[in-house]
C-alpha positions as CSV (number, residue, x, y, z in Angstrom):
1,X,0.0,0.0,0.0
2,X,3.0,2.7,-0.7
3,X,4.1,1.9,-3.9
4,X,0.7,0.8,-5.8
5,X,-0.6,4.0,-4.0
6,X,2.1,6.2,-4.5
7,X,2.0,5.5,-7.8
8,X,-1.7,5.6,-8.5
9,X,-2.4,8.6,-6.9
10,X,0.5,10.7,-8.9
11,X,-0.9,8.9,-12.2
12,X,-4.1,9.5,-11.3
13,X,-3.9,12.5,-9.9
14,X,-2.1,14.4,-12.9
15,X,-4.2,12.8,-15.4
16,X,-7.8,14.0,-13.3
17,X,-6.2,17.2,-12.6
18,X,-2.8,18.4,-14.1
19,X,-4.1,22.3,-13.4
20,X,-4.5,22.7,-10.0
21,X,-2.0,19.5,-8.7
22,X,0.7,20.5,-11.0
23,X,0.8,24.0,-10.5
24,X,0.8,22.8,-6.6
25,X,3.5,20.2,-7.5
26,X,5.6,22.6,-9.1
């Protein structure tokens, strides 16, 4: 539950929402 996570939620994340994540990201 920290890779399969970690990676689902940054994959998921910036494909749902590369606007308001990424900016936050960055």
């Amino acid at each position: 539950m920290g890779t399969s996570a970690s990676q689902f939620s940054q994959s998921g994340i910036r494909f749902r929402i590369p606007t308001n994540l990424e900016l936050k990201f960055e």
